[in-house]
N, C-alpha and C positions, 0 to 999 in steps of 0.2 A: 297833582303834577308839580307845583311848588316845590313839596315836600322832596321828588324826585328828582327835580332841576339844582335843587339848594346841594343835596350831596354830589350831585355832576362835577358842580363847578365851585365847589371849594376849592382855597389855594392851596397849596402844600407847604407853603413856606419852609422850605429847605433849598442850601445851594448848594450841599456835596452832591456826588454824582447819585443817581438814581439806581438803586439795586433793582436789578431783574431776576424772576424766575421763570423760565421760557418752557411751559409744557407743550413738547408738540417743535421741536426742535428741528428735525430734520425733514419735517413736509414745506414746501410751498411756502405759508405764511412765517413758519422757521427761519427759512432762508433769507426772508426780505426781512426778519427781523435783527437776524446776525449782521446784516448790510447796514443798517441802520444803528443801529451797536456801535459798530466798527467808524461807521463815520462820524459819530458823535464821544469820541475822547474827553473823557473829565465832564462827561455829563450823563453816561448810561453808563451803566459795569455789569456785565454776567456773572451773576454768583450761583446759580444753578441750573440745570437741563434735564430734561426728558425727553424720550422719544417711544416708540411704538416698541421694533425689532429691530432697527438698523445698528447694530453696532458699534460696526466699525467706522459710518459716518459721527456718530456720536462721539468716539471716539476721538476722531478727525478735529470734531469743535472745541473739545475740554483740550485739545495741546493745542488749539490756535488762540482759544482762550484763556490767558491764565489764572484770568480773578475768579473763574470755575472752581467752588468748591464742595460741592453738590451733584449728583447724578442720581437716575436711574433708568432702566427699560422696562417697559411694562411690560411685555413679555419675558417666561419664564427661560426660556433658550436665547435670549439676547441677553440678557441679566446675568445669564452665566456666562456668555463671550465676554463681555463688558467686564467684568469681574477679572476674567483670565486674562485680558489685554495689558498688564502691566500698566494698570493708572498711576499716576502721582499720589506718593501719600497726602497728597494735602487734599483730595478730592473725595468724599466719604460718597460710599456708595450707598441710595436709600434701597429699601426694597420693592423688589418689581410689586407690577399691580396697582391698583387702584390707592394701596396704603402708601404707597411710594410718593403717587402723584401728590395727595395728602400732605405728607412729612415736608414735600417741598412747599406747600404752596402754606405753610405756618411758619418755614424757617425766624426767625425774629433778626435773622439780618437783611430779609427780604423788604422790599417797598412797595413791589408791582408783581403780581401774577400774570403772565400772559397766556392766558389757556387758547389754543389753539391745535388741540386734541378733537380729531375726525369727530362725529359722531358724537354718544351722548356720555362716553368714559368723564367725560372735565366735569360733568354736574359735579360729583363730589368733592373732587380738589377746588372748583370754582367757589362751593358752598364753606369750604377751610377757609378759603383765601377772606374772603367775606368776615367771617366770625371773628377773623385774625386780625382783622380793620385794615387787611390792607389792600391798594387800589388794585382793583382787577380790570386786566385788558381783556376784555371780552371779542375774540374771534369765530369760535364755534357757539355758529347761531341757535345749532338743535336743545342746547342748554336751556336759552328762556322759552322756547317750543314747547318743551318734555314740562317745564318746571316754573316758566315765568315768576309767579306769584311768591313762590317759595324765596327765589334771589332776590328778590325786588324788597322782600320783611328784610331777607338776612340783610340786603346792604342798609336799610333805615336803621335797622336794630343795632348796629355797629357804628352807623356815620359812613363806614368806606363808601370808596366811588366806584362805579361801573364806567368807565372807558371801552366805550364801542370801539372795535377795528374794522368789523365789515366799512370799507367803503363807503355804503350808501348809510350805515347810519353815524358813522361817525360826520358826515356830510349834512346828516340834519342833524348832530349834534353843535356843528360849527355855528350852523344857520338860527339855530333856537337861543345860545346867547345873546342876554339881555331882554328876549325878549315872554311878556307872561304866556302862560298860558291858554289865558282865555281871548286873548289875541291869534290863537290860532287855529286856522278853519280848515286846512288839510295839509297833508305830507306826501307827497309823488317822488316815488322812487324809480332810478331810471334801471333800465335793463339793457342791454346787449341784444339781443335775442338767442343769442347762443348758434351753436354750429350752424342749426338750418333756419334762419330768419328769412334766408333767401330763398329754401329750395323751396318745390311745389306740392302742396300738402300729399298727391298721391304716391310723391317719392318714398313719403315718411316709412311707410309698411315693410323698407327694403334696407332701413338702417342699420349699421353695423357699431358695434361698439367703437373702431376705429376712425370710423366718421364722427362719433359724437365727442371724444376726445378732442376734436381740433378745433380746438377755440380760438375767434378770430379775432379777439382782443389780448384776453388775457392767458396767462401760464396759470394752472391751478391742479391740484389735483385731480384721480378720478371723477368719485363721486364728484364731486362740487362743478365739476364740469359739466357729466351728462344731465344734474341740476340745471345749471343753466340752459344745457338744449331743449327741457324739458318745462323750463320754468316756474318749475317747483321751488328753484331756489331765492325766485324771487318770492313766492309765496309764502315761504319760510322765513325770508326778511319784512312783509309784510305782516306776520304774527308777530316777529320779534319789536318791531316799531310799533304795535298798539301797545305790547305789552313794556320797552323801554320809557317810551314817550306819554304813556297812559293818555290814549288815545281811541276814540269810539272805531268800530270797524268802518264806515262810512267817512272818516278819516284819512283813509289809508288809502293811495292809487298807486298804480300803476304805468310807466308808457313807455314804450321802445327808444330808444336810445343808440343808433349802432355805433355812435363814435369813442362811447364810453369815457365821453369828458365830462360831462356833467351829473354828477351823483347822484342831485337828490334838488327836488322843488317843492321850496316850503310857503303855501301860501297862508297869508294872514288876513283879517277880518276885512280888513279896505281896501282887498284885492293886490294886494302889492304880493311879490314873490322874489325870493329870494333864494340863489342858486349858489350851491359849490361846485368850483370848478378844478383839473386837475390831472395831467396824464394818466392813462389806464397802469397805474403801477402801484402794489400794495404799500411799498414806501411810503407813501405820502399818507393815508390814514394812522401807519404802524409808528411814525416819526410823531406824527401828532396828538396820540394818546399816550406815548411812552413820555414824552416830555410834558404831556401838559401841565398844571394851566399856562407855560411861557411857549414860545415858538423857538424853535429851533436859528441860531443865527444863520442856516444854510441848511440844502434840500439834499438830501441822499442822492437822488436824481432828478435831472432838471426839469424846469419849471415850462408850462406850455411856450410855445414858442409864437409869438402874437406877432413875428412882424410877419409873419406868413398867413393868407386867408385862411380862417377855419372853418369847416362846414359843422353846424350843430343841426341835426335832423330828429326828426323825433314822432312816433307813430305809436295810434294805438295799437295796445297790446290785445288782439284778439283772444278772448276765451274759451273761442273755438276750437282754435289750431292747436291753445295751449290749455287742455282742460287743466291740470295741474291749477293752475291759477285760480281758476273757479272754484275746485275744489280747496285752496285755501282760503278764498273769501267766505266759503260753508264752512268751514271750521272754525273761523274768526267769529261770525253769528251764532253760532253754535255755543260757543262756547267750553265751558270746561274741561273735560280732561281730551276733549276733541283732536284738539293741534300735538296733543301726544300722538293719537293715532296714525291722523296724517303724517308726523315726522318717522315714525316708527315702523309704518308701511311702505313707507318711500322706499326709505334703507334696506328694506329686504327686497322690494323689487327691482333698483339701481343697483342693487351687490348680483340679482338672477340676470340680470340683462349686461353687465360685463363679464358675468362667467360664460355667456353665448346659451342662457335657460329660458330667455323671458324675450318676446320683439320690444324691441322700442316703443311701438302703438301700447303695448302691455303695461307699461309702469303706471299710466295712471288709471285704465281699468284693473290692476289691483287694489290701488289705493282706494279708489271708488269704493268696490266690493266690502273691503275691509271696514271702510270706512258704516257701510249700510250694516255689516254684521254688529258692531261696536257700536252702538248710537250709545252718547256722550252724554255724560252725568257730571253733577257740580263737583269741583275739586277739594277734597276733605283733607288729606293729610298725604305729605311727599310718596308714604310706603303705598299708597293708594294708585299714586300717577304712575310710579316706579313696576306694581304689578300691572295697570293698563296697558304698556310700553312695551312687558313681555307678553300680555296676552295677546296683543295686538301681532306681532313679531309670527305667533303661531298660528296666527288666524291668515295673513300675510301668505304666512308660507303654504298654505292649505290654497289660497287664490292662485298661485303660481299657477299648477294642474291646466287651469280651463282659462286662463289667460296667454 
């Protein structure tokens, strides 16, 4: 842990402005990152961008941008709009695909990678950005899920730093400066509960994709939404904090949170604990890893508002209501190539359950399933994790059927 605290919080010693490469542009975390950009003049600069398919949003950002001079789409039909849209010659287009994400995230006039790519596309651009010793803003959690062990070498091997943006762990990233190690005796993460914290478990059976979309803290996308109703998504940050913070799984908890002000509780050996606290808005983790190690002279958006009462509440998270959860505390015991499966089963069951294929009650008796077909073996080499990932994907989808 030492070893992985020591490259956290190295200084940067630099005062020109901060070059960014923003993979994952025009979703959700994009947007509060362009916010954040924008309000930080002569201390952040966009020099390149990626997105999925959107275009013409992308687009939209390289002429609001102009220190863009880098792009690509990962897709093959956005790649070519993008292409045909009349860019500025001063903006080189990479190529779509995974080789794209890549070329961006080695640029040598880059500083910061921010991957923030759905799903598990960023592992390989994350793993460039890495090699290429430069700091990576870590967003997409399913990266140390799928791969943990793997980024965790690449960044010692190089010195670069991992910059958590999730929220909750850039929140126990805050909390863990200065202090060792072995001064700490666990990490609670808070949660929301997501759409239905409130409804009555016999509703659940009758969810609709459009009910789970509506999150009653946060804007986010899809996936990452019916995550949260589901709980998986805490589970998934649960994996990613043993494996960031190298941390035993009896380490890691859980607790309901509905106000979404408080991130993350980090308790230490003599019982003391230590909270971040913070509006329900990505700004404030996305401002603080993009600048680190100095603080920002001012907030994107504003700072809690304390001359007003605030209700902090906070409950446990039932295992019951939310098997997901349990099922990621057996993948964390488990072990090895485990937390691939569970990340990799999820995604196929949350992509069947917003196409109107799968009930709500179903995404985590797939993963369950999946899970029992796939019993987990120790983790040998990335092409290993990488073909788990897809076997798992078809084994998933074979669950659908009877789920």
């Amino acid at each position: 842990m030492a070893n992985t605290l020591h490259s956290l919080s190295a200084p940067s010693g630099t005062h020109r402005p901060k070059r960014i490469a923003l993979l994952g542009a025009t979703g959700s975390i994009g947007e509060n990152t362009l916010r954040v950009i924008a309000a930080h003049p002569g201390e952040l600069e966009l020099v390149a961008v990626a997105a999925h398919g959107r275009h013409a949003e992308l687009a939209q950002i390289i002429k609001t941008h102009p220190t863009v001079r880098h792009a690509t789409l990962f897709t093959e039909p956005g790649h070519a709009a993008l292409r045909e849209s009349g860019l500025s010659p001063h903006v080189k287009l990479h190529a779509p695909g995974i080789e794209g994400l890549e070329s961006l995230a080695n640029l040598p006039e880059v500083d910061c990678v921010l991957v923030a790519v759905v799903g598990t596309a960023g592992l390989r651009p994350a793993l460039a950005a890495l090699a290429a010793g430069k700091d990576l803003a870590l967003a997409s959690k399913e990266i140390l899920v799928l791969a943990g062990p793997f980024v965790m070498a690449a960044a010692r091997a190089s010195g670069a730093r991992i910059l958590p943006v999730d929220s909750e762990h850039n929140a126990v990233f805050q909390c863990l400066q200065g202090h060792a190690h072995a001064e700490l005796r666990r990490v609670t993460l808070t949660a929301s509960g997501g759409a239905f914290r409130d409804w009555p478990s016999e509703r659940l059976a009758d969810v609709t994709p459009a009910d789970a979309l509506k999150h009653p803290n946060w804007v986010m996308g899809p996936k990452i939404t019916v995550d949260s109703a589901t709980l998986a998504n805490k589970g998934l940050e649960l994996i990613e904090a043993q494996c960031l913070f190298d941390l035993r799984p009896e380490q890691c908890a859980a607790v309901i949170h509905p106000q979404s002000i408080v991130h993350c509780l980090v308790e230490f050996t003599d019982g003391a604990m230590l909270a971040q606290l913070c509006p329900p808005s990505m700004t404030f983790p996305i401002q603080h890893a993009l600048l680190y190690p100095r603080r920002g002279a001012k907030g994107t958006d504003a700072a809690l508002p304390l001359d007003r009462l605030l209700k902090l509440e906070f409950r446990p998270a039932d295992e019951g209501r939310f098997p997901m959860l349990r099922l990621a505390r057996e993948t964390m015991q488990a072990g090895g190539v485990a937390p691939a499966i569970y990340n990799a089963a999820n995604e196929v069951a949350v992509a069947a359950f917003l196409a109107g294929r799968l009930p709500f009650l179903g995404i985590p008796r797939v993963v369950e399933r999946t899970l029992a077909a796939l019993p987990s073996s120790p983790v040998s080499e990335l092409s290993a994790v990488l073909a788990v990932d897809a076997e798992s994907r078809r084994v998933a989808g074979e669950q659908l059927v009877s789920s």
